[in-house]
N, C-alpha and C positions, 0 to 999 in steps of 0.2 A: 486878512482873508478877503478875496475880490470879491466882491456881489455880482452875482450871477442873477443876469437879466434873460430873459428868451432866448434872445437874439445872440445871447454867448453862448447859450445851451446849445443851440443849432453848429453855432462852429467851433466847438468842442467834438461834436459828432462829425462833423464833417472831416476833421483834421484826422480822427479815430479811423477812420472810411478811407482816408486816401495813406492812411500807411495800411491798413490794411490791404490793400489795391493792388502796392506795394510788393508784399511780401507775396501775396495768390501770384501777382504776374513772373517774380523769381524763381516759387514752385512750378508752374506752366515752361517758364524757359528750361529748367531741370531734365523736366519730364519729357517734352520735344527734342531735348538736347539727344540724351538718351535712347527715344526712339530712331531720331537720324543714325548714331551712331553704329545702333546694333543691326538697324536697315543695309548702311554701307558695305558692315561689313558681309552680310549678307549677300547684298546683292552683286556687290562691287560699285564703284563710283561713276566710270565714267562710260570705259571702253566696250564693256559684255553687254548686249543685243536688251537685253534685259534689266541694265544697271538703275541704280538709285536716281540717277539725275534725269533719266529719261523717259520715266514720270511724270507729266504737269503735275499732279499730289504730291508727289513727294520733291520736286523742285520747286512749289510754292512752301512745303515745309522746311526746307531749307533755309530758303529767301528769309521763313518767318526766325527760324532760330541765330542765323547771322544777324539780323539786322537785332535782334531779341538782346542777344549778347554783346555787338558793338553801344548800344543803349544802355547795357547793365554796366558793363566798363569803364562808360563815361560818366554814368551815376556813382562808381566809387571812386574812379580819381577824382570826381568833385567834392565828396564826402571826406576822401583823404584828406585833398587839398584845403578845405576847409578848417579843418581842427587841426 
């Protein structure tokens, strides 16, 4: 059994924190995912006077969920590729 000093106690917690970080920012990408989706279809995408993208809000939520999910992607073909 390892002896736990302080100073491992601390990055025991820490390690605990950033999967947790983790998992809250895949919930977030989820839930953004979802709301662009049912927006789009809502509003339409690109062309109607009023569509989804022609929004600064909702084309910074966009920007967020693309770039959210090219991020989560590449966090599991590395986890793949790994094991």
């Amino acid at each position: 059994m390892p002896i736990l000093t302080p100073n491992s106690y601390w990055l025991i917690d820490v390690a605990a924190c950033v999967v947790l970080q983790e998992q809250i920012e895949y919930v977030f990408l989820v839930i953004f995912t979802l709301e662009s989706i049912i927006k789009i279809i809502a509003y339409g995408f690109v062309l109607h006077p009023y569509a989804y993208l022609r929004s600064g809000w909702n084309l910074l939520d966009f920007t967020i969920v693309v770039v959210g999910s090219v991020t989560a992607r590449g966090d599991m073909q590395r986890a793949f590729s790994a094991s």
